[in-house]
C-alpha positions, 0 to 999 in steps of 0.5 A: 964849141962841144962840151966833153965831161969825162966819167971813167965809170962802169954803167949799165950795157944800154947807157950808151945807146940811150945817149946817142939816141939824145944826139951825143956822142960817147965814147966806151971800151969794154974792160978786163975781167979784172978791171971789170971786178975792180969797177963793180966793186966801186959801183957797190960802194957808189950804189949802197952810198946813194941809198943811204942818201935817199933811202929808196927803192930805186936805189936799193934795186940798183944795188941788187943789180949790181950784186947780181952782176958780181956774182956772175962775174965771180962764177956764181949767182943770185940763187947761190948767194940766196942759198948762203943767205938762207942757210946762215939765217937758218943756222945764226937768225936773221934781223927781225928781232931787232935785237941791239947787242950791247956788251958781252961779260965773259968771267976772268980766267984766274 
């Protein structure tokens, strides 16, 4: 009796390969631009979830990879995201400071 799990998920372009390779058979499409952004969408999200889990690197680096391929997707890149990166740390900080912001008291206007 063969046993079929069914995943309808985005995954890496050598996935399949290294499945058939462990004797199994899959079985893949290659999707729309628009089905393909809506799934790398939910991989973000699935990627950022397992590493507030685990706290890793590994997972941490998968959701780069990930970033990497939205922004290629969306006709951009990695350097033009690290631009904007730069440009808003530049202009508004980063996070080292470590700074909790609390409240902000703004005077009534009579």
């Amino acid at each position: 009796m063969m046993k079929r799990i069914t995943y309808h998920k985005l995954v890496r372009d050598r996935i399949p390969e290294i499945i058939e390779k462990d004797g199994k058979t899959c079985v893949c499409s290659i999707l729309s631009d628009e089905d393909y952004l809506k799934l790398l969408d939910e991989k973000l999200n699935e990627e950022l979830a397992e590493y507030q889990e685990s706290k890793s690197m590994e997972e941490l680096a998968d959701l780069l990879e990930v970033m990497r391929a939205v922004a290629a997707a969306r006709g951009s890149s990695m350097e033009e995201v690290e631009k904007i990166r730069k440009e808003k740390a530049a202009k508004r900080g980063g996070f080292e400071k470590k700074i909790l912001l609390e409240e902000v008291v703004e005077e009534a206007t009579p």
